[in-house]
N, C-alpha and C positions, 0 to 999 in steps of 0.2 A: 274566199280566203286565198290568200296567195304563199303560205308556208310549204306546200306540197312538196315534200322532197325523194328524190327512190334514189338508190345508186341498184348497177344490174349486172353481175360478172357472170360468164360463163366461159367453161376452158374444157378442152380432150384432147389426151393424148394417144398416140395408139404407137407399140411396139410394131416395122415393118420386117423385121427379119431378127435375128438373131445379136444383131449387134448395134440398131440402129434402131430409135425413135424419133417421131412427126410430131407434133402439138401446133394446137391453134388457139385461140381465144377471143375473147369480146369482152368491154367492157365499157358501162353505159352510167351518167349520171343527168339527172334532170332534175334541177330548186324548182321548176313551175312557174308561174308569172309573179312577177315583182315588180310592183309601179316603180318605175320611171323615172326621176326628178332631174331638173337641171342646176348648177350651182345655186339659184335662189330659191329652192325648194317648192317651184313651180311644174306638177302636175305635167308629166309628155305619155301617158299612157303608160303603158307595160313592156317590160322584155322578158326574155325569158334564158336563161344562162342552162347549158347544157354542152356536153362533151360527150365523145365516144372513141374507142379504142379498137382497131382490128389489128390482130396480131399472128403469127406464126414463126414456130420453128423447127430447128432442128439438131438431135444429138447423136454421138455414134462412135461406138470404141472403137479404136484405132488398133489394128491388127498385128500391122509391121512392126509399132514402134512399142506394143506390148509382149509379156514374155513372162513367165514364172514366179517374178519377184515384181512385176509394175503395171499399173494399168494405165493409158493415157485414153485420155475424150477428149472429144473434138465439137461444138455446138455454134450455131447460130440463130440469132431473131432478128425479125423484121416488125417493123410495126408501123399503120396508119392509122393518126390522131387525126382529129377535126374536134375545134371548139367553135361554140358560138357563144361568146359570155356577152358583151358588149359588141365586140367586132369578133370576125371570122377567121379564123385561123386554121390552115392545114398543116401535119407534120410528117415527115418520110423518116424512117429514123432503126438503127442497126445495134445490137451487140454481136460479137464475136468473141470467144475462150477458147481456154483448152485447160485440162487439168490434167496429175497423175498422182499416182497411188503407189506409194513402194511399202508394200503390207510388210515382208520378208525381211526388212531392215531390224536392224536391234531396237532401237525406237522406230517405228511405223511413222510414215509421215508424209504429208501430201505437200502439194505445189498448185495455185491455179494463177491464171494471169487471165485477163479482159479488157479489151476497150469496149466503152458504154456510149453510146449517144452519139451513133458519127450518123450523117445525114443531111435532113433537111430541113430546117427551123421554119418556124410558124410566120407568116408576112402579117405586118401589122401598120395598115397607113404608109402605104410604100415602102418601108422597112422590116426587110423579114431580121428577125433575129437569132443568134445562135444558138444552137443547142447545148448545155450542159456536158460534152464530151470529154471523157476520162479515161485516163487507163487505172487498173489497178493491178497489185499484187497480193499475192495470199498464200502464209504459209500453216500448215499445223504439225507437231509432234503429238504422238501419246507417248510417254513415259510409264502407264500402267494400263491395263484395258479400261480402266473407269476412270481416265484424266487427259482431259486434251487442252495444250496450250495453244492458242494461236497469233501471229500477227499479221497485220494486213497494212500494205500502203497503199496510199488512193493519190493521183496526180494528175487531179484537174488541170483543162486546158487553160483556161482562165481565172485559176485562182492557186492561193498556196498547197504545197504537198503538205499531206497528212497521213500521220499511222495510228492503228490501234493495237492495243494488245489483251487478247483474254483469255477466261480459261474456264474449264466447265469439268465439274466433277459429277460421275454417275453415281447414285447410291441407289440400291436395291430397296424398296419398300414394302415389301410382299411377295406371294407369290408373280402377280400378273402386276402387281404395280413398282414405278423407278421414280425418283425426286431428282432434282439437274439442280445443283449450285453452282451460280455462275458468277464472274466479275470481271468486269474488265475498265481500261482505260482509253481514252479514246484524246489524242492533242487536238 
């Protein structure tokens, strides 16, 4: 049988000090062997499509630029891909953020900003191709402790700006249980 399929994730993080976190992960997928064919549905053996992920990062409150009424973080990851689906492909590849937190505000409300995907695309037949790199922005209010609106802009390198907008209300459902309505809009 050639259906065999597993996907294999495994991640840790660990706190190294007071104000900073490490993480690392893996992450593995394998179809099994799959005959073969060439456009005229002629029989070339087997291949076998699989892919892996190793990953690492890092996160850590920023000391200076927080203070009584605001938190800021600061994170980065790194990640090597390898496929082998048809052809072989390696990936080098980065995000970078920061967030903050101004709890003490009349409405409470955060700010994050990221670029996703800056690096080194996979080569394919002498042409390596680009990676998917964005920036984005992200903002949220609460307006009551059980309501948070938010919007986000996303601004691909290679394709149109987009935003979304939503909003997620908490309700209490028990003692130990809470139900989340959510909705949002996305262009």
């Amino acid at each position: 049988r050639y259906n065999l399929r597993w996907d294999y994730l495994q991640t840790y993080a660990q706190r190294i000090n007071d104000i900073a976190v490490i993480a690392a992960g893996f992450r593995h997928m394998d179809a099994g062997s799959i005959p073969a064919t060439d456009a005229n549905g002629v029989g070339r053996g087997y291949f076998r499509p699989r892919s892996y992920i190793w990953e690492a990062g890092w996160g850590q409150y920023i000391q200076d630029l927080s203070d009584s009424e605001k938190d800021v973080t600061l994170g980065a990851a790194f990640r090597y891909a390898h496929s082998d689906l048809v052809a072989h492909g390696d990936v080098f590849a980065g995000d970078v953020g920061m967030q903050t937190f101004h709890y003490a505000a009349y409405l409470p409300w955060r700010f994050g900003a990221v670029i996703q995907n800056f690096g080194k695309g996979p080569r394919y037949d002498f042409k390596r191709e680009r990676l998917p790199m964005r920036g984005r922005l992200g903002a949220a209010v609460e307006p009551t402790k059980f309501w948070v609106v938010s919007l986000d802009g996303i601004v691909p390198l290679s394709d149109e700006p987009s935003a979304a907008l939503g909003t997620e209300i908490t309700l209490d459902a028990g003692e130990n249980a809470r139900a989340f309505l959510r909705a949002g809009l996305d262009s």
